[in-house]
C-alpha positions in Angstrom: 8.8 18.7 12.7 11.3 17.7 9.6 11.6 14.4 7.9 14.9 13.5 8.0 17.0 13.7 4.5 18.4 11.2 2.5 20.9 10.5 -0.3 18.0 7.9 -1.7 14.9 8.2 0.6 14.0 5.0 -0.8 17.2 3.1 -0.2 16.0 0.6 2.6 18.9 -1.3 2.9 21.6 1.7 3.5 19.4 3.7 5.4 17.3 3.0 8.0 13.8 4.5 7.0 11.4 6.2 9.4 8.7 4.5 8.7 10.6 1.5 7.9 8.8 -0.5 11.3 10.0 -4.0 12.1 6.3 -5.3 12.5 3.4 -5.5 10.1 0.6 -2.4 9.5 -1.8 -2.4 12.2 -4.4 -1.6 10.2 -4.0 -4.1 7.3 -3.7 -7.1 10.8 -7.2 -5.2 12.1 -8.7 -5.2 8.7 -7.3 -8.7 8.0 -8.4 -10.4 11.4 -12.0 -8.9 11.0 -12.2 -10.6 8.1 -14.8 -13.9 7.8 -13.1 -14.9 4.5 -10.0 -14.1 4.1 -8.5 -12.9 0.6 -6.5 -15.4 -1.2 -4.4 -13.7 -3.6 -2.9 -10.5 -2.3 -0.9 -7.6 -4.0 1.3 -5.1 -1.7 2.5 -2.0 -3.6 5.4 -0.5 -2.4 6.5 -3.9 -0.5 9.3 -1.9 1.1 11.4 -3.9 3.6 8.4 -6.7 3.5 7.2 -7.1 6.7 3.8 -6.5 5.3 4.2 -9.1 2.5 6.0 -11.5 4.7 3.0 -11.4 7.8 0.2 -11.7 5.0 2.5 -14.6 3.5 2.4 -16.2 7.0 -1.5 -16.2 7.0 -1.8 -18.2 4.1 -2.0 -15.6 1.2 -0.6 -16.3 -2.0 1.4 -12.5 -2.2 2.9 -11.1 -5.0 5.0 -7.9 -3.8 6.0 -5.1 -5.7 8.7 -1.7 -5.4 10.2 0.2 -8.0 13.8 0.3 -5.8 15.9 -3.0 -6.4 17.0 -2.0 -2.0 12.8 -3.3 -1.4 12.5 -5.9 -3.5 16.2 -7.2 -2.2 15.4 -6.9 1.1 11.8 -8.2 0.7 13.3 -11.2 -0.6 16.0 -11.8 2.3 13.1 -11.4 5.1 10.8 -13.5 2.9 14.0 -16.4 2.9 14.3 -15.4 6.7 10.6 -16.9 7.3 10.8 -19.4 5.1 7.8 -18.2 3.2 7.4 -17.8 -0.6 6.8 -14.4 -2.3 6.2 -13.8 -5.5 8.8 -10.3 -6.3 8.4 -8.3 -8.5 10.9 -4.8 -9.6 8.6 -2.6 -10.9 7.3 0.9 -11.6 3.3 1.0 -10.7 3.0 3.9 -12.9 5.2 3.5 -16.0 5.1 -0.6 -16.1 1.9 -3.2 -16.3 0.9 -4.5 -12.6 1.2 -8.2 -12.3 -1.0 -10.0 -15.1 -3.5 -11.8 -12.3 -6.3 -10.6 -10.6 -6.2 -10.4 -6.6 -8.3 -9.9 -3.8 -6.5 -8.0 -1.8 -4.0 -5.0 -3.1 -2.6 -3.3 -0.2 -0.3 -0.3 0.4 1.4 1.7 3.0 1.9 5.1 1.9 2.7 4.6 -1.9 -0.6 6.1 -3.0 0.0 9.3 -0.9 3.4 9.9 -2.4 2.5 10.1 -6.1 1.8 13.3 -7.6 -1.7 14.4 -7.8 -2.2 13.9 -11.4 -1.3 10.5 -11.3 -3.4 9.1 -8.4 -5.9 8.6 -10.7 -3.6 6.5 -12.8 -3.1 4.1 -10.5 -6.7 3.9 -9.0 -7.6 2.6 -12.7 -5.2 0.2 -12.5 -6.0 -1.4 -9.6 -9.6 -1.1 -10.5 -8.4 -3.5 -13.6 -6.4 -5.8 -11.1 -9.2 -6.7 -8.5 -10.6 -9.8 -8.7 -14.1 -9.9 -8.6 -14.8 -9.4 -4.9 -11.8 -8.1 -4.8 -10.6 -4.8 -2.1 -7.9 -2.1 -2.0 -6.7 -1.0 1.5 -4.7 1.7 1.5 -2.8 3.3 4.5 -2.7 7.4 3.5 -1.0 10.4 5.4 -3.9 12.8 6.6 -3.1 16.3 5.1 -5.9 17.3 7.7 -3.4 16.8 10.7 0.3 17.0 9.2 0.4 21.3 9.6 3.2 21.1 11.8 5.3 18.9 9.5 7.1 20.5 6.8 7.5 18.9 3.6 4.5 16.1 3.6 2.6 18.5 1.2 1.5 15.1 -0.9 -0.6 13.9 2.0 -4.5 13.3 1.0 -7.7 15.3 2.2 -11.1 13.6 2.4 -11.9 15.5 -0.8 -9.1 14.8 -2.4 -9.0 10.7 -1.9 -12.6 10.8 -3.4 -11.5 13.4 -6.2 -8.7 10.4 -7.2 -10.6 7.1 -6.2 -14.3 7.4 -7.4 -13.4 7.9 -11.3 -12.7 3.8 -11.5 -13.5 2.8 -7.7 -16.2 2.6 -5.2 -15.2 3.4 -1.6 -16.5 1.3 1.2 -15.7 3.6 4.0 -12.3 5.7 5.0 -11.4 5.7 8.5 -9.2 7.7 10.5 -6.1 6.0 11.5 -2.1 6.1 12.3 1.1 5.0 10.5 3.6 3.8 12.9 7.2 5.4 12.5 10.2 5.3 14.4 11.1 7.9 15.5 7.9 10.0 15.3 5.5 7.3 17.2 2.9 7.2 14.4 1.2 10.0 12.3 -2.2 10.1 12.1 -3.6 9.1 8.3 -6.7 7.6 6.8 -7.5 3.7 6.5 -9.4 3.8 2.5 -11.1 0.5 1.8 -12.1 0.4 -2.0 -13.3 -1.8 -4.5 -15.0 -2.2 -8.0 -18.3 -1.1 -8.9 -21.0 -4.0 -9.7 -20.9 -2.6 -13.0 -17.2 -2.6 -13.6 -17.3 -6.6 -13.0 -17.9 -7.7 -15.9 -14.7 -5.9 -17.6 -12.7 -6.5 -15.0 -13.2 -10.6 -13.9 
């Protein structure tokens, strides 16, 4: 199984994306609605089209989204006017550029952490580390290199050794749990479900 090509794979307002879905994550809604106390201040990295952003928006979360592709944070911004809820978006590169100068206590993505090289996975965990509020959690959606052997071309998808290889320098994880992404045209792919968050002795650095 091939991913289809595009001129700009991240070009979600030209192209229609396959993993571009017209509903929020399932597992961010599971995590979310399991939830007692619900996080306040939430970060999505990699907003995409921002269904994600908008749905957490629509449960009262005060969201900043993020992309580096000025297609996402357009198109983010139009779905975000279409439900009359307000965003806070941002254009941004979560590598070269400074996340958002707050502290939140949810960041959430949907395959952005799988699709950075290796060597900088552990750039970004450090930086999240430094942008979670005190009780503060990452959730993280990430392709399963365990199960994608029959896909060509998804050689940046994580193993079990490899997430903890890139998370535990500046991150605790809670638990990882095996999941699926939902695509379009390929149903859903099966993927881990990281939950992560600062050690109790990286609090007092952090906020």
């Amino acid at each position: 199984m091939n991913i289809p090509k595009f001129n700009d794979p991240f070009d979600c307002i030209n192209n229609k994306l396959p993993w571009d879905v017209d509903t929020p994550d399932i597992n961010l809604v599971q995590w979310f609605d399991s939830l007692t106390i619900k996080p306040v201040h939430v970060l999505e990295l990699g907003c995409g089209s921002g269904v994600n952003s908008v749905w957490l928006a629509q449960q009262g979360c005060q969201v900043t989204a993020v992309d580096f592709h000025s297609s996402a944070t357009e198109t983010t911004r139009l779905y975000a006017q279409k439900h009359n809820v307000n965003i806070d978006i941002v254009q941004l590169d979560v590598l070269k550029d400074n996340l958002p100068n707050k502290k939140f206590d949810l960041i959430f993505d949907r395959g952005l952490f799988h699709g950075i090289r290796f060597q900088e996975k552990r750039l970004l965990s450090s930086k999240i580390s430094q942008s979670l509020s005190q009780c503060g959690q990452w959730l993280s959606v990430i392709g399963s290199k365990e199960t994608y052997a029959d896909i060509q071309g998804q050689d940046w998808f994580m193993s079990l050794f490899e997430i903890a290889d890139t998370v535990e320098a500046s991150l605790q994880i809670i638990s990882v749990k095996s999941c699926y992404i939902q695509m379009i045209d390929y149903k859903r792919f099966p993927a881990w479900t990281l939950l992560a968050c600062n050690r109790p002795s990286a609090l007092s650095s952090t906020g």
